[in-house]
C-alpha positions, 0 to 999 in steps of 0.5 A: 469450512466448518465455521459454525455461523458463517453468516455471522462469521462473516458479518462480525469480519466485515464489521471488524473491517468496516471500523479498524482503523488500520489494515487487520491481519488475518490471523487477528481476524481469526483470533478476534472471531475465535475460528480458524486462520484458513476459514478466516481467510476463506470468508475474506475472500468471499467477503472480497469476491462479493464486495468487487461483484456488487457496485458501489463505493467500498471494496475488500482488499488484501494488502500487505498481508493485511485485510481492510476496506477501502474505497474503490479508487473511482470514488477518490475525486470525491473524497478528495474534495471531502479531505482537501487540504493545502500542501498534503500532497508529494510535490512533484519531486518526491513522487518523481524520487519516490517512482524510481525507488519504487521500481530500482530498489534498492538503490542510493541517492547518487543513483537516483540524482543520476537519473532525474539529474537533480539534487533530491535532498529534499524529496529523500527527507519528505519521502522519509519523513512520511515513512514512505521510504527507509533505509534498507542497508549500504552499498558495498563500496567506497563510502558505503552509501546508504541504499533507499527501498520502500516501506509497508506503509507505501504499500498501504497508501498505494494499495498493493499487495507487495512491490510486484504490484506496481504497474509494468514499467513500460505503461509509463514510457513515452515515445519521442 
């Protein structure tokens, strides 16, 4: 690495992190902190490694091809209790919905209604109008209906890297 100040370097992203208030690419980062993209990236990662290392409430993650702090996730009942407010959750049929997009996209809405057995007008609307789903094209076929895939924003809200990141399947699964 031949950054000048790594310390400081280091410091002056950490800091960058700490207050942007959106997740930060790594080249912004560079750019901001005048070195190189690879010896941004190098200190990010060590930034990650020594913020997952040490305890406490905040940790380093890439996402999305994004940087940004964030609280580790044992610290969410407290700050659920901190920022709760009544009716900012998903009902239970947007997550459903949101659920089997996340894991069959690309995939229509007849597709989906087939599998939960339900209309999901309104979850669809919800999950839209949060930008936690979009339209990703349309099937070839009769009507051509509308294929649904999920956004860099669920990614964000999620913290996941990308849609690879989702937990297996099968951790789901219930035997009956």
């Amino acid at each position: 690495m031949a950054v000048l100040f790594k310390d400081q370097t280091k410091s002056a992203l950490e800091a960058l992190l700490f207050v942007a208030s959106e997740p930060l690419t790594v080249q912004a980062l560079a750019r901001i902190t005048e070195i190189d993209v690879a010896d941004a990236r190098e200190l990010l990662l060590e930034l990650a490694q020594e913020y997952g290392a040490r305890p406490g409430g905040l940790k380093i993650v890439e996402v999305a091809d994004t940087w940004q702090m964030c609280t580790r996730s044992e610290c969410a009942p407290y700050i659920e209790r901190l920022y709760r407010k009544s009716g900012t959750g998903l009902s239970r049929a947007a997550i459903e919905t949101l659920a089997i997009i996340a894991y069959r996209q690309p995939i229509t809405r007849s597709e989906v209604e087939l599998i939960r057995g339900v209309k999901i007008d309104s979850p669809i609307n919800t999950l839209l109008e949060r930008n936690l789903i979009e339209e990703k094209g349309r099937r070839d076929g009769p009507g051509r209906p509308v294929l649904y895939g999920t956004t860099h924003e669920f990614l964000k809200h999620f913290g996941l890297k990308d849609i690879s990141d989702l937990p297996p399947l099968e951790e789901f699964l219930v035997e009956e």
